[in-house]
C-alpha positions in Angstrom: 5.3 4.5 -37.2 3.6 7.0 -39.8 0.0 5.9 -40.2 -1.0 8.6 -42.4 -1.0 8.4 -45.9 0.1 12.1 -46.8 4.1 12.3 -46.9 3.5 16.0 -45.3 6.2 16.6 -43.0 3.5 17.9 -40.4 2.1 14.4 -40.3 5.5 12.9 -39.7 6.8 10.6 -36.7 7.5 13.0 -33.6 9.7 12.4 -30.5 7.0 10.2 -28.5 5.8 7.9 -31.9 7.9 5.3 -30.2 6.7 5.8 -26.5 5.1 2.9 -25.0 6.0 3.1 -21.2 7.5 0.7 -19.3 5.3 -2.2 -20.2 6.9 -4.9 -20.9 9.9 -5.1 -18.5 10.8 -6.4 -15.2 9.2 -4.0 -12.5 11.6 -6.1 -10.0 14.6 -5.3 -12.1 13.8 -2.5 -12.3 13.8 -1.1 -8.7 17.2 -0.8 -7.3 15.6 0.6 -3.8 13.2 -3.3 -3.8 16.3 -5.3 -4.4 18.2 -3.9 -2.0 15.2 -4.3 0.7 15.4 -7.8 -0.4 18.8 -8.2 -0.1 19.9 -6.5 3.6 16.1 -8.0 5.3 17.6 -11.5 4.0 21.5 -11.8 4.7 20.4 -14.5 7.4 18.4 -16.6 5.1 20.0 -19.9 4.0 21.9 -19.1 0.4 18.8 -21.4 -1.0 15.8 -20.1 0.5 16.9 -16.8 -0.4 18.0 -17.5 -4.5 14.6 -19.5 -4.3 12.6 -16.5 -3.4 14.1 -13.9 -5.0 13.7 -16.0 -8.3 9.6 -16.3 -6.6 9.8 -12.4 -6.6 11.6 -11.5 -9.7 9.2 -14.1 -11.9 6.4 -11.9 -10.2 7.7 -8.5 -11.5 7.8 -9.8 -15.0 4.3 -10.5 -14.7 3.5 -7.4 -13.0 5.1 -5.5 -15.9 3.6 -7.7 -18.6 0.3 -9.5 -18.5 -0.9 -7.9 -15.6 -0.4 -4.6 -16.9 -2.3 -5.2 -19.6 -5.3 -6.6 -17.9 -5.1 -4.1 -15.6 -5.6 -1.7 -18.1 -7.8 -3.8 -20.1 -10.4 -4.4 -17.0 -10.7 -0.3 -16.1 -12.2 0.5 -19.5 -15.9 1.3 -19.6 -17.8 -1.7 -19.9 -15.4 -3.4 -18.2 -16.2 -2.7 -14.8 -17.4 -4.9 -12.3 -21.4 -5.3 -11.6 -24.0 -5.8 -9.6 -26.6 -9.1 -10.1 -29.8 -9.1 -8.5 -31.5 -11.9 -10.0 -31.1 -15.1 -12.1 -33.0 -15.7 -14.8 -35.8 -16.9 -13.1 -35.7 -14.2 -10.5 -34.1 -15.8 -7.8 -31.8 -13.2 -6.1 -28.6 -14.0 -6.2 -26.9 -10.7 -5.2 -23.9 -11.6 -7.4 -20.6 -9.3 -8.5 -19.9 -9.6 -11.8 -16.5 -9.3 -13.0 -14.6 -9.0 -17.0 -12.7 -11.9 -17.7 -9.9 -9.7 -17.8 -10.3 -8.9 -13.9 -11.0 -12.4 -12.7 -7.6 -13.5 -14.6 -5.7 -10.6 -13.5 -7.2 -12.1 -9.8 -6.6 -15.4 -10.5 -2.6 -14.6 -12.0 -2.0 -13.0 -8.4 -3.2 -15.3 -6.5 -1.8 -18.5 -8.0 1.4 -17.0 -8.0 0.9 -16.7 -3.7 0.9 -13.1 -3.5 -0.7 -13.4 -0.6 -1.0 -17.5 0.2 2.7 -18.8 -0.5 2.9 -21.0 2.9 -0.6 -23.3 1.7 1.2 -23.7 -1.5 2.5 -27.4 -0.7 5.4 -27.1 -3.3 7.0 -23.9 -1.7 9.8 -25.3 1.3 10.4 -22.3 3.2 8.5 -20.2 5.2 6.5 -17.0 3.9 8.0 -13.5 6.2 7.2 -10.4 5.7 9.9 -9.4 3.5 9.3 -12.0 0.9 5.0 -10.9 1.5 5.6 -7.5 1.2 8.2 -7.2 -1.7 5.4 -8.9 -3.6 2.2 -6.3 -1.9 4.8 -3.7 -3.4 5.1 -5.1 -6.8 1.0 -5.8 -7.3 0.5 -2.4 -6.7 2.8 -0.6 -9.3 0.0 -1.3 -11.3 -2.5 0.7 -8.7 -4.9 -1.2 -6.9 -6.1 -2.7 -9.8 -9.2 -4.3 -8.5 -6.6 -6.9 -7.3 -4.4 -5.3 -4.7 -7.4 -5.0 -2.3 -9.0 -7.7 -2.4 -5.6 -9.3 -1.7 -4.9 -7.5 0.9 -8.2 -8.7 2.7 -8.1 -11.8 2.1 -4.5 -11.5 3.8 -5.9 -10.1 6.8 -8.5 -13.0 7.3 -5.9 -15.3 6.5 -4.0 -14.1 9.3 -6.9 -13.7 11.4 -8.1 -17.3 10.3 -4.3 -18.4 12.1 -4.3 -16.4 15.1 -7.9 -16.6 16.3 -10.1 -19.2 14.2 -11.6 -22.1 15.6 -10.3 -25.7 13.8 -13.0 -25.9 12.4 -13.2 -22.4 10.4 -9.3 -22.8 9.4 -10.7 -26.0 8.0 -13.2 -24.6 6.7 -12.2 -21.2 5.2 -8.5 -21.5 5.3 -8.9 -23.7 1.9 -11.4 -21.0 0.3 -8.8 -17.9 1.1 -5.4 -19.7 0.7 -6.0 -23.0 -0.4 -3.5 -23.4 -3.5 -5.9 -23.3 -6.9 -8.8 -22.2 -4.8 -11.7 -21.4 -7.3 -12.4 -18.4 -5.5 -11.0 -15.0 -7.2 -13.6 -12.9 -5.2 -11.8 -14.1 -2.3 -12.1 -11.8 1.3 -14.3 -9.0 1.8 -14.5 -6.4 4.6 -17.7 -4.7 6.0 -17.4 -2.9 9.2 -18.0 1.0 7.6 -21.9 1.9 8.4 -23.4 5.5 7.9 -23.5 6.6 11.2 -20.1 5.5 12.4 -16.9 5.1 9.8 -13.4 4.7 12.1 -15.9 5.0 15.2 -17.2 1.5 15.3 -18.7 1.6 18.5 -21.1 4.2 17.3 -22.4 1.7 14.4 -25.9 0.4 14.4 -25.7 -3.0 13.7 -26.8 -5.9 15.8 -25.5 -9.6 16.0 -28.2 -12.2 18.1 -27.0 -15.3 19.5 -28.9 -18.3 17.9 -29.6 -21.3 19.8 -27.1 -23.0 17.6 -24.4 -21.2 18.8 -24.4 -19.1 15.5 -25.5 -15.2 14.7 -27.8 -13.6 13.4 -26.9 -9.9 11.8 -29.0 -7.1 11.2 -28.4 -3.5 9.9 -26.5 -2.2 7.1 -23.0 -1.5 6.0 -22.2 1.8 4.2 -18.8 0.8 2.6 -18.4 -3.1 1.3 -14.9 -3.6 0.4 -15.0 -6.2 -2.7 -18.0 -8.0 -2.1 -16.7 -11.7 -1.5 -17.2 -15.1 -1.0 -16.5 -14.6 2.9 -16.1 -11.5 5.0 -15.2 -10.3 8.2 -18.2 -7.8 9.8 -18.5 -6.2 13.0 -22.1 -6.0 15.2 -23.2 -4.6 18.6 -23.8 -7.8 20.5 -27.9 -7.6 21.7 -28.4 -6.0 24.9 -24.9 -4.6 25.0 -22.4 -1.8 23.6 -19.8 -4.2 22.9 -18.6 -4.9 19.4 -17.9 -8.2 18.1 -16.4 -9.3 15.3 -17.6 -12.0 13.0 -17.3 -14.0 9.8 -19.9 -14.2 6.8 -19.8 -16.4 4.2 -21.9 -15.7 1.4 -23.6 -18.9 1.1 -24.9 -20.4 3.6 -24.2 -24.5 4.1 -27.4 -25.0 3.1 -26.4 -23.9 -0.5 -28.8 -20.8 -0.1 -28.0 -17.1 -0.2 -26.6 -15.6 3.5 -29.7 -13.2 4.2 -28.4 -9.9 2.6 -29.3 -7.4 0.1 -27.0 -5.4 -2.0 -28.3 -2.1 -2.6 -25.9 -0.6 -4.8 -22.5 0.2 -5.8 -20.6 3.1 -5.1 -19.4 5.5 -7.5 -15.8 6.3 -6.3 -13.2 8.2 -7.9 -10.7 5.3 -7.2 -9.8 1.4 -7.4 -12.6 0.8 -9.7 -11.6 -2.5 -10.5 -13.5 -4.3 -7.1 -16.3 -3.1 -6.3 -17.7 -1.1 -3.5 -20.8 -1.8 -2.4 -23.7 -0.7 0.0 -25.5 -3.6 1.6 -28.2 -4.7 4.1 -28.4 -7.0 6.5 -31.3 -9.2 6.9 -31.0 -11.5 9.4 -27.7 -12.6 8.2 -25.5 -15.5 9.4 -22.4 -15.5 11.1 -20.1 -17.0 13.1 -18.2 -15.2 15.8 -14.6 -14.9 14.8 -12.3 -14.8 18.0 -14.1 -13.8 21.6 -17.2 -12.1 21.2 -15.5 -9.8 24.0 -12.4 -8.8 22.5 -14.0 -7.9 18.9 -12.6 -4.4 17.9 -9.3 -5.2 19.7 -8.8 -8.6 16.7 -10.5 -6.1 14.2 -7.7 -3.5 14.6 -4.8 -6.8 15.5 -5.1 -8.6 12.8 -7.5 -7.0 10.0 -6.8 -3.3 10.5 -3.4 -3.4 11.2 -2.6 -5.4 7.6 -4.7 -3.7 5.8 -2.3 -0.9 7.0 1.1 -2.4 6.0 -0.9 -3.3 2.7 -1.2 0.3 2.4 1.8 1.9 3.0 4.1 -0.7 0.7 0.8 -0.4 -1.8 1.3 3.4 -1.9 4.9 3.2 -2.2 4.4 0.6 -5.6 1.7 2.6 -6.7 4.6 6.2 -6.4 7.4 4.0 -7.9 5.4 3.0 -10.9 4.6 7.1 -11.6 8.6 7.7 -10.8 9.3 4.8 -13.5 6.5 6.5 -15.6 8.1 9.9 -15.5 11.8 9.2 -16.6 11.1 7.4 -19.1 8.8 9.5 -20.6 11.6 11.9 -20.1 13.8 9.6 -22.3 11.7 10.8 -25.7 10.3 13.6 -25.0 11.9 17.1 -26.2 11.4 20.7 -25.9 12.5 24.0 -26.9 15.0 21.9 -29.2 16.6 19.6 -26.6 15.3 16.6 -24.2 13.6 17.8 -20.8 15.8 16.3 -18.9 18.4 18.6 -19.5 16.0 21.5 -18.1 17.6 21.9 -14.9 14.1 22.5 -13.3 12.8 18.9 -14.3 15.6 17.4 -13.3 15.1 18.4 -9.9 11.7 18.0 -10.0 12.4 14.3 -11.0 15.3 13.8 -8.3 12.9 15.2 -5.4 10.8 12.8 -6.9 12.9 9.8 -6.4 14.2 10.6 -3.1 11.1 11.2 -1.0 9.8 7.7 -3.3 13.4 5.3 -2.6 13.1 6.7 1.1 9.4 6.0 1.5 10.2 2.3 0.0 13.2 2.1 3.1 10.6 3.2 5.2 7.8 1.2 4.7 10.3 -2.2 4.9 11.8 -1.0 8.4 8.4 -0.8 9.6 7.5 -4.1 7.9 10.0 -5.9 9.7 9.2 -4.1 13.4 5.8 -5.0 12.8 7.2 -9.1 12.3 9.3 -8.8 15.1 6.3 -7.6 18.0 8.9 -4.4 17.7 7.2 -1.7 20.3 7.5 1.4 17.8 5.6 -0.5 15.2 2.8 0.9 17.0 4.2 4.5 15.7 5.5 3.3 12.3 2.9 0.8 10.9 0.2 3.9 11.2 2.6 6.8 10.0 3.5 5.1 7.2 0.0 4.6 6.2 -0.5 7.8 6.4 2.7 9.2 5.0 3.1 6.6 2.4 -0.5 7.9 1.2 -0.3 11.0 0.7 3.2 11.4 -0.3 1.7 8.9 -3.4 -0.7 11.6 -3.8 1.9 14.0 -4.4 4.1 12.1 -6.3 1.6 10.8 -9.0 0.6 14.6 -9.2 3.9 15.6 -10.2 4.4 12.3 -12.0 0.9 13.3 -14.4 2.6 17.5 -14.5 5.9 15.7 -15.8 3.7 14.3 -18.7 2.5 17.4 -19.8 -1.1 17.6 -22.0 -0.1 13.7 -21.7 -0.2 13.4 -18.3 -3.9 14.0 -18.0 -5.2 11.4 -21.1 -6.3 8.2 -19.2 -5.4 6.2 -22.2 -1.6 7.5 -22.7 -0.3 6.1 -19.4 -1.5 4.6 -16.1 -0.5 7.9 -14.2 -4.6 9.3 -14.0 -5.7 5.7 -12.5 -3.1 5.7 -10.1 -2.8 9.1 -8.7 -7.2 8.6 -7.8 -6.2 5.0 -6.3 -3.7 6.8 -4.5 -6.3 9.0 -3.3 -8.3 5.9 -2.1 -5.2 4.7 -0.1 -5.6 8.0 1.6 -9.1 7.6 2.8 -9.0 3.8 3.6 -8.6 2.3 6.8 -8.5 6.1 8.2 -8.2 9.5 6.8 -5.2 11.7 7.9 -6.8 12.8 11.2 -7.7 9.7 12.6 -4.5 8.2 11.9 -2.6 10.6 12.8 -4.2 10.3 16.3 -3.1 6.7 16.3 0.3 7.6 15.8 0.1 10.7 18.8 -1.0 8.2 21.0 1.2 5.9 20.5 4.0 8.2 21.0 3.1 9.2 24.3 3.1 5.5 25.5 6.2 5.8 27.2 7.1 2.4 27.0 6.2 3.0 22.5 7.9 6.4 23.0 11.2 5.0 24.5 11.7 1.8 21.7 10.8 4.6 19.2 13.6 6.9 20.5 16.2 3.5 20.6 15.3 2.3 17.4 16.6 5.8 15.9 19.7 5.5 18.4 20.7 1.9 16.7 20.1 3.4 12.8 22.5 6.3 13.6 24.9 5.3 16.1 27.8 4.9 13.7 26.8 8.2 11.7 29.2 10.6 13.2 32.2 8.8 12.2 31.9 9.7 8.9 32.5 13.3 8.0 30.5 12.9 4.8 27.3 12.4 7.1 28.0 15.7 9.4 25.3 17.4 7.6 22.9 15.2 7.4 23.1 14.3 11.1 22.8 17.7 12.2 19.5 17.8 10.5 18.2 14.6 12.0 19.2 15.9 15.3 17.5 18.7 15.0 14.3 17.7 14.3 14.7 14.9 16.9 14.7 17.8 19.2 11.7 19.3 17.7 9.8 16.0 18.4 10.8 16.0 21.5 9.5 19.3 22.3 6.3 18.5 21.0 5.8 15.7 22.9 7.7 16.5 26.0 6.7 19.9 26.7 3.0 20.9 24.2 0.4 21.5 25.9 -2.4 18.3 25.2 -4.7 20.8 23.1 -1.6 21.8 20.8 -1.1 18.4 20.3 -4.3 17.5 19.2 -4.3 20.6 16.9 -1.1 19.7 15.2 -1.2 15.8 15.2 -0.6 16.2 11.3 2.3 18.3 11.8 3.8 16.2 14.6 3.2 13.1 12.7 5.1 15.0 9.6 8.0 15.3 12.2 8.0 11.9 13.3 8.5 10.6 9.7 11.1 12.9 9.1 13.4 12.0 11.8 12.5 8.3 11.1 13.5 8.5 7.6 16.5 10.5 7.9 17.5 7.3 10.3 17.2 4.9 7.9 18.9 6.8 4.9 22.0 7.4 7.6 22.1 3.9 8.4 21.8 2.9 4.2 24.7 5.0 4.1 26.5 4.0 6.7 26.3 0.5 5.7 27.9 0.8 2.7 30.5 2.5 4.1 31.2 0.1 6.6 31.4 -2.7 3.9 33.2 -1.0 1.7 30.5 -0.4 -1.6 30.3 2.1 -3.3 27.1 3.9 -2.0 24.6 5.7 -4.1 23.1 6.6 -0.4 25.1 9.2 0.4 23.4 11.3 -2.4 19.9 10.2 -1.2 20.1 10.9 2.4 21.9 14.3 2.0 19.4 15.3 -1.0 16.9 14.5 1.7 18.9 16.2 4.6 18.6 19.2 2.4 14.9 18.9 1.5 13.3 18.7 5.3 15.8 21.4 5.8 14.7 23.9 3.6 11.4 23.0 2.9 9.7 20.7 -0.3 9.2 23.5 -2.5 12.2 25.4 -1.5 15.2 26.7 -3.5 17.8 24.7 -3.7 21.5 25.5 -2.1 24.0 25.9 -4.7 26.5 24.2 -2.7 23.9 21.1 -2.2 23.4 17.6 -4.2 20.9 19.2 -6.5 23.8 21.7 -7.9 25.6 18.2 -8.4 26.2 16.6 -11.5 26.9 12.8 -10.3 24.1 13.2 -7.8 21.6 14.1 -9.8 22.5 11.6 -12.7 22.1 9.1 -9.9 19.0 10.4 -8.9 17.7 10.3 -12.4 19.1 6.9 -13.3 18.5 5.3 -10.1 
């Protein structure tokens, strides 16, 4: 559309007068790599439960792609940001967050639609797994974190927590507050462990909890890092007297009606997932209730809250890459140079395929170790923290090359989402452990022998029909060679060169885990007789760990082939 009034042809419509992103569609519709997640971690479901909840999941990504896009975008614009109130009007603290009305919607939509909640909804017949969770996690978080995604993925925690370790009478309590259907709270769960002298080492933290002659507790320190400030959050103290760590829950109002003795201080200015705030806080004398043995506190935190915000993570990050992928070829759809569309540079066109291989194998990834994780699966306790950590900073990279794909574009925080999410993708990075410390979760874990040995059979199952196709010889060679490269490093290192190179060992693991699952995507359609897109994918990858990320590419390999990379770019 011209909106000038001169008829100068220099102030004519261009290529990208028409580009408005993919707003407005079906993000379920249109992920290929999601559906078919849907469709192989379902074939046992009864034909009605599973119509009933894709229809559940597929009404979500229209709203992902529609109304919640735009409040999304609406709530991250200066003076709409969430803040801090101190006082009423008559200067009674109140230590209240603030929200837009666009934020506490976009809340609300999620919510209501049982993002995180489905099983209290008394209308929904079927049970709530992972899959069906998880598909939607992935979805809310194509459009970043949004100042929704984490706060969700809190309040799932809790919920879960609430389940597995709450008294009657705080599932009858809370339960209603964090999952009750139409629950009038869109703060929802909040998580304050993070204080200034301790962040992943919890036992070093300064806080202390004192047993009340009520059976209650009474908190006092302060917490450096307040996830979303909420109507109820999980805490950890030093129980008095002692260096164990407990674990408790705070509501914000006490059941006296009065405020739960604690003082915000300030919020944070972070570079990322703006839309909930992050706050600094004191504790003065504030009460709890123990949530699970006092005994047993950091061994729940890291059960039940940690490890889900961890799964939230790594599907989040894998959403918040897809969105930048989906971003990046359709941008590539208007946009011309040098007299002809970009795509048609060879050089994009690869950069776009790497793009959506490492994205579409992440999204394999992530679901595998979903559905360990349900099943009490022994290498979850590898997968579920690699793929926080991998999922994270392979977003990183791919919103980077996602914003370079854009151009001048790329960088304008108004032109497309690709700015927001590439600094809430940074934010995924840092929370719930940087790279180090997770990566020391995940070289721990595989030198439990017992983790090590599920780990190792796991990969045995995904490829044990691989070498009967001659197609796959290639890939399989590469997957068995960095197999034996794991092995040596965990086998035969030395315990300091482990340590040293837990990044790179971890880098490894993920590797051979995802070559796995792109043999046994292949193989499966093979086996059934579809024609498989997979093939491409998992020899495209084959080619990358290979060679290297930034490496040439091998004239005789996918990226030198037509149909591949068409499939790549349309996929």
């Amino acid at each position: 559309m011209n909106h000038h009034i001169s008829e100068h042809p220099s102030l004519q419509p261009f290529d990208i007068s028409e580009y408005k992103g993919v707003r407005g569609k079906n993000f379920y519709d249109m992920d290929p790599a999601l559906q078919r997640m849907v469709h192989r971690y379902t074939e046992n479901f009864t034909p009605d439960h599973k119509k009933t909840m894709e229809e559940h999941i597929r009404k979500y990504g229209e709203l992902v792609g529609g109304v919640l896009d735009e409040l999304t975008e609406e709530c991250h614009k200066e003076g709409k940001y969430g803040e801090v109130v101190k006082f009423d009007r008559t200067g009674k603290r109140i230590d209240f967050i603030k929200y837009s009305e666009e934020q506490k919607l976009a809340r609300k939509i999620s919510y209501d639609h049982g993002v995180v909640n489905l099983d209290f909804h008394p209308d929904w017949k079927y049970e709530f797994p992972h899959i069906h969770r998880y598909a939607l996690t992935y979805l809310m978080n194509m459009n970043g974190e949004g100042g929704v995604a984490c706060p969700l993925a809190m309040t799932d925690g809790i919920i879960l927590a609430l389940k597995k370790i709450g008294t009657e009478e705080q599932k009858k309590k809370y339960l209603p507050l964090v999952a009750g259907k139409g629950s009038p709270s869109h703060f929802m769960a909040g998580q304050y462990v993070t204080e200034r002298v301790g962040g992943s080492n919890v036992s070093a933290n300064r806080t202390i909890a004192k047993k009340l002659p009520n059976g209650k507790w009474e908190l006092t320190g302060e917490k450096w890092f307040c996830s979303n400030p909420g109507d109820l959050w999980v805490t950890t103290a030093k129980m008095e007297g002692t260096n164990t760590v407990g674990m408790f829950l705070v509501p914000r109002i006490k059941e006296n009606g009065e405020l739960n003795g604690h003082h915000i201080l300030r919020k944070k200015d972070i570079i990322g997932s703006r839309g909930k705030l992050t706050v600094e806080i004191i504790y003065d004398k504030v009460e709890a209730e123990e949530f699970g043995r006092p005994g047993h506190g950091l061994v729940n935190l890291i059960r039940y809250i940690i490890k889900t915000s961890r799964l939230h993570v790594g599907l989040g990050s894998s959403g918040n890459a897809r969105r930048s992928v989906m971003e990046a070829s359709e941008y590539a759809k208007f946009r011309t140079a040098y007299g002809k569309k970009i795509l048609e540079f060879p050089s994009f066109a690869k950069t776009l395929a790497e793009m959506q291989i490492l994205q579409t194998g992440n999204c394999f990834a992530n679901f595998r170790s979903v559905s360990l994780a349900e099943k009490d699966h022994d290498a979850a306790e590898i997968t579920v923290p690699l793929m926080k950590y991998k999922s994270s900073s392979q977003a990183s990279y791919i919103t980077q090359k996602a914003i370079l794909t854009l151009g001048g574009n790329g960088i304008i925080g108004d032109f497309s989402p690709l700015p927001r999410l590439h600094n809430d993708s940074i934010i995924n990075e840092t929370w719930e452990g940087t790279h180090l410390i997770i990566t020391d979760h995940c070289l721990h874990a595989l030198q439990k022998p017992k983790v090590y040995t599920a780990f190792q059979s796991l990969l045995d199952e995904l490829t044990k029909s691989a070498l009967n196709h001659p197609e796959l010889k290639n890939a399989f060679e590469v997957f068995q060679t960095k197999r034996k490269e794991l092995e040596n490093c965990i086998k035969n290192e030395s315990k300091d060169w482990k340590d040293m190179n837990r990044i790179y060992i971890s880098d490894v693991t993920y590797q051979v885990f995802l070559l796995a699952e792109f043999l046994e995507q292949a193989v499966y359609d093979i086996a059934n007789k579809l024609q498989t897109k997979y093939l491409y994918f998992v020899n495209g990858y084959a080619e990358m760990v290979r060679d290297g990320l930034e490496a040439p590419r091998q004239k005789d390999g996918v990226f030198f082939d037509p149909k591949a990379i068409e499939t790549f770019i349309s996929f």
